[in-house]
Residue, then its C-alpha position, 0 to 999 in steps of 0.5 A: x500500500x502507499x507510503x510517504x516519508x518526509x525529514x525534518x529537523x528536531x528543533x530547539x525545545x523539542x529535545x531534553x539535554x540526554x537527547x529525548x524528544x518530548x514524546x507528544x512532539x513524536x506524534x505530530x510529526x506523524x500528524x503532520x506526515x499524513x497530513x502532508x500525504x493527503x495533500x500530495x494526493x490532492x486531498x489536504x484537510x482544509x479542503x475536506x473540512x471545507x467541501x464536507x466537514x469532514x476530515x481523519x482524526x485519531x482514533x488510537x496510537x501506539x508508539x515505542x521509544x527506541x532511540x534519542x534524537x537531539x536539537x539540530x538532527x534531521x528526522x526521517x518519518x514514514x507512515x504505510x498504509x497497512x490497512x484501510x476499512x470502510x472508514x479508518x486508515x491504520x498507519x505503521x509509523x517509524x521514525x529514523x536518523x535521516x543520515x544513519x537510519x537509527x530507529x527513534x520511535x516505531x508504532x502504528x496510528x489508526x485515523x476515522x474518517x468522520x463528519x463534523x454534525x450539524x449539533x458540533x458532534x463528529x460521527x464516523x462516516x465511509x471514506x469517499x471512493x476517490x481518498x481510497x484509489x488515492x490510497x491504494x495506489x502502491x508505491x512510494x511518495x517522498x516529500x522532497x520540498x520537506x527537505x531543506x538545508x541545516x538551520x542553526 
């Protein structure tokens, strides 16, 4: 199934002293790499949001520390389609060293395609025919305008 990957440079807060990123931090650099599919698909969540009150939202997480990542390292993550039903999409997870390919963090996110309702309530709805051929393409896209130089 499809795959996406961008880097990314763990910036300055992000990071204890021993190298450990906060781990929330781990998880939006995840939010932000679907995000970044969607978009590359021609799907990006403002739209939806704006066609049809609808977008992905999470569902369930489940993320391993492996390795630390310090201020200034550049961060490959990767998410794989590994599962889509009528209305999640399960993402295996990994972030690594762009340089070295050490693991930093590995897991696997479930997102719901839902609907916001008329009464601010969200409801789980099927995901439109054209997300999933979008989706079920095989293959990988790889982010490249997400590469940029070292930054102090």
């Amino acid at each position: 199934m499809i795959m996406y990957s961008r880097e990314l440079t763990v910036n300055w807060g992000e990071s204890d002293p021993f190298g450990l990123v906060y781990f929330p931090l781990m998880l939006a650099w995840f939010n932000d790499t679907e995000h970044e599919l969607l978009r590359a698909v021609g799907f990006p969540t403002n739209r939806m949001i704006a066609e049809n009150r609808s977008a992905f939202v999470m569902g369930d997480v489940h993320f391993k520390f492996i390795g630390p990542a310090a201020y200034g390292d550049r961060v490959r993550t990767v998410i794989q389609l590994a599962k889509m039903t009528k209305s999640t999409l399960h993402w295996d997870c990994k972030a690594e060293h762009s340089s070295s390919g050490e693991l930093i963090t590995m897991g696997r996110a479930i997102r719901i395609h839902a609907q916001i309702q008329d009464d601010g309530n969200i409801k789980s709805i099927p995901i439109p025919e054209d997300i999933r051929d979008a989706l079920s393409k095989p293959g990988a896209l790889v982010d490249m305008a997400a590469k940029h130089p070292e930054s102090d």
